[in-house]
C-alpha positions, 0 to 999 in steps of 0.5 A: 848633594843629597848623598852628602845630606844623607852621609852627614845624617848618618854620621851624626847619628851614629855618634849621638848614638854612642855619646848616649852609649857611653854616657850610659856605659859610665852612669852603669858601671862608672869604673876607671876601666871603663872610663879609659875605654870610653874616652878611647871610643870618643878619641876614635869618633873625634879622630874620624870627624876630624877627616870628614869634609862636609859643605858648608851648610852642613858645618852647623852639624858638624860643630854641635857634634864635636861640641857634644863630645867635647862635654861628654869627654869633658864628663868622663875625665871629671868621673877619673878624679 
């Protein structure tokens, strides 16, 4: 259990990590190229979360995760307009 615990722990850390990427990326150069690039980065991440079986415990995480990348898309899609 504790090798899940830490498998969850990376894997939310590392997509916290590019939500604050991309964020940065668009507040940087807020183009429609890089627009499109990153809402590609973030259908790859929901795409992988998608898969990923993690014990009850740990479904909290998983739902903040995707509820996060959800407004950053949500963000993005509003800097395409």
């Amino acid at each position: 259990m504790a090798a899940v615990a830490v498998a969850v722990a990376m894997v939310v850390v590392v997509a916290v990590s590019v939500e604050v990427a991309v964020e940065a990326a668009v507040r940087d150069d807020p183009s429609p190229e890089v627009i499109e690039s990153n809402l590609g980065r973030l259908e790859t991440i929901e795409q992988e979360l998608a898969t990923l079986s993690v014990p009850n415990s740990y479904g909290d995480l998983l739902y903040n995760l995707r509820l996060h990348l959800k407004l950053v898309r949500e963000r993005l899609e509003a800097g395409r307009r």
